[in-house]
N, C-alpha and C positions, 0 to 999 in steps of 0.2 A: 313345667312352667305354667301351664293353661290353669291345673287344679289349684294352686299355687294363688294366681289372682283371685278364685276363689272368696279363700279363707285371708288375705291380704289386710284386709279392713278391720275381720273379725281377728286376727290374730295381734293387731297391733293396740286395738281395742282390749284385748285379757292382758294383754301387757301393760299396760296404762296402771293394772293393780300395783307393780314395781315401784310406780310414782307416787302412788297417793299419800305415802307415811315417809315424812323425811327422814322420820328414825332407822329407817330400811335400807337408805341408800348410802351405797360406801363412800367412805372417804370425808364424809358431813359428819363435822363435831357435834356430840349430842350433847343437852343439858337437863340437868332434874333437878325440877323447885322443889325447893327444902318441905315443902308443904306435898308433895307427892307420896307414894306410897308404891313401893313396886308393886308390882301386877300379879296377882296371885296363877297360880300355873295354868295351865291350861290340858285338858285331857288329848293324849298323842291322839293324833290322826291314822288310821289306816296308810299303808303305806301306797296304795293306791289312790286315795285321794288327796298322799302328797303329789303326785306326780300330774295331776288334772289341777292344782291349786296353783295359779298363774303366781303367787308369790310365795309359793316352793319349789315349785318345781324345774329342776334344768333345762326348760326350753317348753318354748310355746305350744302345745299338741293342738294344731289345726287339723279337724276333719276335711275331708276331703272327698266331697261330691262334682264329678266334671259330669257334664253334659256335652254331648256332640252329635252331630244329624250324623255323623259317617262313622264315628266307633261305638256310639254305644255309652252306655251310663259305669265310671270308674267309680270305684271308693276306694276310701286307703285310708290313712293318719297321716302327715307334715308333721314332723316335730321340725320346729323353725327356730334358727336363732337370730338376734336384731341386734348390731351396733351400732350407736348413734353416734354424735359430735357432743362437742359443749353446749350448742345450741338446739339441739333435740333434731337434725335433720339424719336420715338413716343411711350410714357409709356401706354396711355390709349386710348382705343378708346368706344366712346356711341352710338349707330347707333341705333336707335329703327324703324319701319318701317311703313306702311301704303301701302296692294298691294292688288290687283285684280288675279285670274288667274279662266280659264276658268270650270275647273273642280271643284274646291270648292271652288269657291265664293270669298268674301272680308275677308281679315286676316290683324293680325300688328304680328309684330316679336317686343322682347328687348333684346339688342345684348350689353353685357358689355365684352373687352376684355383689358388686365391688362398684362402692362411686369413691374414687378418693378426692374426687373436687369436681365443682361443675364442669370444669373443662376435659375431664377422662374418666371414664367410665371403661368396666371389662366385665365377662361373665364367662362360665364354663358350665354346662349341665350336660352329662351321661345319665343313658337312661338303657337297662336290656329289662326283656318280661320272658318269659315263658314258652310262647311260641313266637316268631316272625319278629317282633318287632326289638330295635335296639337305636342305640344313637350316641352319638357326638357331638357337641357344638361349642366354639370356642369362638367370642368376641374382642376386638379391644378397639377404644376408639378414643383418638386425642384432637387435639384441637376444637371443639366443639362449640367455643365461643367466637371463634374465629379473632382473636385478638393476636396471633401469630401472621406471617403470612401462607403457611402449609396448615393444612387437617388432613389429617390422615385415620382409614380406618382397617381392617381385615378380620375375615372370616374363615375360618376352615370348619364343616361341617360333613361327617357322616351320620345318615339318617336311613333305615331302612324301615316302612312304613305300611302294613298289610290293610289302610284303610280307604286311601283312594278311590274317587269312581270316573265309569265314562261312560258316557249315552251316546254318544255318536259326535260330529261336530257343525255345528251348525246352532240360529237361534231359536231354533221350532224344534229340538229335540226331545222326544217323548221320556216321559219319569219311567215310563213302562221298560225301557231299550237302558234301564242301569245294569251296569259292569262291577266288577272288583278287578283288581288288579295291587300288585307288591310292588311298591317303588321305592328303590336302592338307590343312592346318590350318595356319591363324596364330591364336593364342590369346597374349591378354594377362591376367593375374590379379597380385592383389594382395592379402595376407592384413596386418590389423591385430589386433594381442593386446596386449587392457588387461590387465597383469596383477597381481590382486590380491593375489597373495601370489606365494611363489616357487614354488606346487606349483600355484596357481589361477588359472586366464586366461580370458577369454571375448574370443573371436574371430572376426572377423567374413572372410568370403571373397568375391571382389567377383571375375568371370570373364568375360571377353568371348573368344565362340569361331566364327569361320567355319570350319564344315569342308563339303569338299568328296569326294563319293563319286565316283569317277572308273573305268573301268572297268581288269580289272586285264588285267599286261603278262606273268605267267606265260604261255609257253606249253602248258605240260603240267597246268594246271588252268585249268578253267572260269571264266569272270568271274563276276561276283555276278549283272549282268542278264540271265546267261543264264537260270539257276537258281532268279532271287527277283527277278525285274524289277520287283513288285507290293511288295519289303519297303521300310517308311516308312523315309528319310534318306538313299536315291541324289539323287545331282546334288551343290547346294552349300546349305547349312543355318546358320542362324546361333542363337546361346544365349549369354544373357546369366542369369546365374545369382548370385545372390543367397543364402549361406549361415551362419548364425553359429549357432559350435559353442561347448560348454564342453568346458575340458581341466582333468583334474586329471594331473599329471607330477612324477612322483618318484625316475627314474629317475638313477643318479648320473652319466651321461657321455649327452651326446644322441645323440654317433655309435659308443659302444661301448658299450654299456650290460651290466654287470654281475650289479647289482642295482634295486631300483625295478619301478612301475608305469607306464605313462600309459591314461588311459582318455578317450576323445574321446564328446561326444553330440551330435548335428549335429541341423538341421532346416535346411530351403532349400527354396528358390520357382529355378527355369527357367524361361526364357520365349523364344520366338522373333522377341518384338519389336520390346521395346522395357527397360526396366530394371524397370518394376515392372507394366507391360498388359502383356496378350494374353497373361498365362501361362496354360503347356499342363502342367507339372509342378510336383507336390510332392514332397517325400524326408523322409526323418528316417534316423536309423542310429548305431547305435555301433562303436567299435573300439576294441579294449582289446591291449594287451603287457605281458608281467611277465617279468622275471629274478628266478632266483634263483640266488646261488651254491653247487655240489653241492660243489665242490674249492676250492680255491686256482686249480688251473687248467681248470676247467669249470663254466658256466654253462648252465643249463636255462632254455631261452625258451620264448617261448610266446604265439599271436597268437590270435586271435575278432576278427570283422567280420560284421555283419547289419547291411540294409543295404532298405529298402522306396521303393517309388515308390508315392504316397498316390493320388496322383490325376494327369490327365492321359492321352490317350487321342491313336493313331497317333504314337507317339512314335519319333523316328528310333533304329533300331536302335543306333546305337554310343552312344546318350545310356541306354540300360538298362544296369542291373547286368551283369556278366560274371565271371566266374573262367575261369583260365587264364593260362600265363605263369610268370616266376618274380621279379616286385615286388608290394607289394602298395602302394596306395594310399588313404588314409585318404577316401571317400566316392568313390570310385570301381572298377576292374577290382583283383580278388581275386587270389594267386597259387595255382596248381594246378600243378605243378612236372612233372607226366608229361606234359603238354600243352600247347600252345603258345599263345600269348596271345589271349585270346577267344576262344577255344574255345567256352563257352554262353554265350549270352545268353538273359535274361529281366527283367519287373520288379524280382525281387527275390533276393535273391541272401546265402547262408549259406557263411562257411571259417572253417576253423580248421586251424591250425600248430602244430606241436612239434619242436623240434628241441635239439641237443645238444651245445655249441661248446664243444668238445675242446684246449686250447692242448695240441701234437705237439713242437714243439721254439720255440726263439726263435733268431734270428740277429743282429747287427748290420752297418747298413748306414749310412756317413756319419753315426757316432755316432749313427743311431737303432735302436734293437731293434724288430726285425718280428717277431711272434706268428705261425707256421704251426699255424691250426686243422684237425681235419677233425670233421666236423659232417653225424652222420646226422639225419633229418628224416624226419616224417609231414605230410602234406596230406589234408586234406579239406573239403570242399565241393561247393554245389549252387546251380541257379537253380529259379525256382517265379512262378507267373503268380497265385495264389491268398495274398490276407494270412492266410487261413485256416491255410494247410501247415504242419505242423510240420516246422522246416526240419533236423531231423535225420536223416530219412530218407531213403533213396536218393541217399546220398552219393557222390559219384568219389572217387576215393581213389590217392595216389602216394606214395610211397615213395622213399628216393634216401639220396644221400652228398654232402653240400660240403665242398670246401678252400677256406678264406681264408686272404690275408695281410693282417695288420691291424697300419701302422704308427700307432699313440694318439701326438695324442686326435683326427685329421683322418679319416683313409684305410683305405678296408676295401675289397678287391677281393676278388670270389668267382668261382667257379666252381660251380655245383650241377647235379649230376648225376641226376635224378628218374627214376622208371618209372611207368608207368600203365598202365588198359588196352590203349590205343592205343601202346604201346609206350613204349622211352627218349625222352628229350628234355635238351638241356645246354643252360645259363644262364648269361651271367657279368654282371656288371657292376660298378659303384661302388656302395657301402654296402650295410649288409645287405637282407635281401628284405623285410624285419620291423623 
């Protein structure tokens, strides 16, 4: 999915060839003025450069370059295919893959993603390589406009992951003290939202999660037990978590948002074992996003997340706050765009985002217009082990530049290019970070 946002812009762009000659597209009567002359032949093509010629060939071949601070530089080929509507919006996409990357070897991904109307959306991508790494992820999610009075969403995900890191926990953790570590997860969750108006919901979050801390398969960094044999949540861990949030959301498009707010307030009980004993954690936290429109073609975003752990004690490292990475997730890891994902850990954990989505040109592709943004961006953020701290000081701080292509009202692929102390770091993936 990451390499995928990529080529997203640029594959919808060679397909745009499909549209340009009406004579091309099925099902459109053709006509020939009497004054024409057919078209004398043309000398056959290589049979390889039918298959690169976006109006021959069976499917779109998007290369495939990912960037990531924690795996390492992928290539591969996406052969992608795209369904659209009558009105050029894109219902389907099939993108299966074929990649190389330096640490485990040769892998394919199969990537099926499904809008069949604004209101539900679903997707499924498996993915195995070589050595260590493979996965599962299965979405589907209805009500989305909230014109019902239920939404409902669910997840089941296995993912095992040889790329993760850990420096210790705390916000003064040295680059020097990096770990590797394999993390294994099957997690099932399911989110209900009664919603009381169209701006008002209160929603409930229901998580069943076994993760496994496993040691990691970098060679050229230390494993986690070499380093932190004594940090709580090596081996395998299980949390069942129990969460209901109020949302107030105003924003006018869920996946491209313009204008609007949404502002999320959460509380939740963790437990290691059972649905409502033996709990070892509490949380509370808000998160909040607003747009506003500066142009016609530029919108000023803007994210806050604080995020506390009440109570609870030896709590496995990957179940605290963190920032780092470049998503952010509504009551879990923050994005810090110069660093790579989890980066700090602590209890409790303060970011804030500003960025600035630039619409640079438009194109059409298979009668849809794709928007090329580019979109500089500030990050900041911290973790803190005291409910005391004011969590505005001694913040990390990143800096950067994103390009997205965003065809509305489904599909937003990015790239973000961040700096920090620790140096660059590049991000890509599906929908915004925010």
């Amino acid at each position: 999915m990451v390499a995928l946002a990529v080529g997203i812009a640029a594959s919808l762009d060679a397909a745009g060839a499909w549209a340009q000659d009406p004579a091309e597209v099925p099902g459109v009567p053709q006509t020939q003025s009497p004054a024409s002359a057919p078209s004398p032949p043309t000398a056959p093509s290589s049979a390889l450069a039918r298959w690169f010629d976006p109006a021959t060939a069976p499917f779109i071949p998007v290369p495939e370059i990912a960037v990531d601070p924690d795996s390492g530089t992928t290539l591969g080929l996406i052969p992608t295919w795209l369904k659209t509507d009558e009105n050029g919006a894109i219902r389907r996409i099939i993108a299966p893959d074929v990649i190389y990357n330096p640490y485990f070897g040769w892998g394919v991904h199969g990537r099926l993603y499904s809008y069949p109307s604004a209101d539900e959306q679903w997707s499924v991508v498996g993915e195995i390589k070589e050595r260590v790494e493979r996965g599962l992820n299965a979405q589907y999610q209805q009500g989305l406009l909230r014109r019902e009075r239920w939404s409902f969403s669910t997840s089941v995900i296995f993912d095992r992951d040889g790329t993760p890191r850990f420096y210790g926990i705390g916000n003064g953790t040295k680059e020097s003290a990096q770990t590797n570590y394999t993390n294994q997860q099957e997690l099932f969750q399911a989110q209900i939202g009664l919603n009381l108006s169209h701006a008002w919901q209160l929603q409930y979050t229901g998580r069943v999660r076994i993760v496994d801390v496993l040691p990691g398969t970098l060679s050229h960094i230390p494993s986690i037990q070499v380093l932190f044999p004594d940090v709580p949540g090596l081996g395998t861990n299980r949390e069942v978590l129990n969460r209901l949030s109020i949302v107030y959301d105003t924003r006018d498009n869920l996946t491209v948002p313009t204008r609007g707010v949404e502002w999320v307030a959460y509380t939740g009980i963790a437990s290691r074992g059972g649905v409502l004993n033996d709990s070892e954690e509490s949380e509370a936290g808000i998160d909040g996003r607003a747009f506003w429109p500066v142009t016609p073609a530029t919108v000023l975003a803007a994210h806050m997340a604080l995020r506390y752990v009440l109570s609870g004690s030896d709590l496995p490292f990957w179940a605290l706050s963190s920032i780092g990475g470049g998503e952010s997730e509504i009551g879990g890891e923050q994005l810090l765009r110069g660093y790579g994902e989890g980066r700090f850990y602590d209890r409790n954990s303060f970011a804030a985002s500003v960025e600035l989505r630039h619409k640079i040109m438009s194109i059409h592709a298979t009668a849809t217009p794709i928007d090329i943004e580019l979109t500089p961006f500030v990050d900041a953020g911290r973790v803190f082990s005291d409910l005391g701290t004011v969590p505005l000081t001694q913040l990390h701080k990143a800096v950067g530049v994103g390009f997205r292509g965003v065809a509305r009202p489904f599909v937003v692929g990015y790239v973000d290019i961040g700096y920090g102390n620790e140096g660059a770091a590049v991000f890509t993936g599906l929908n915004y970070p925010f």
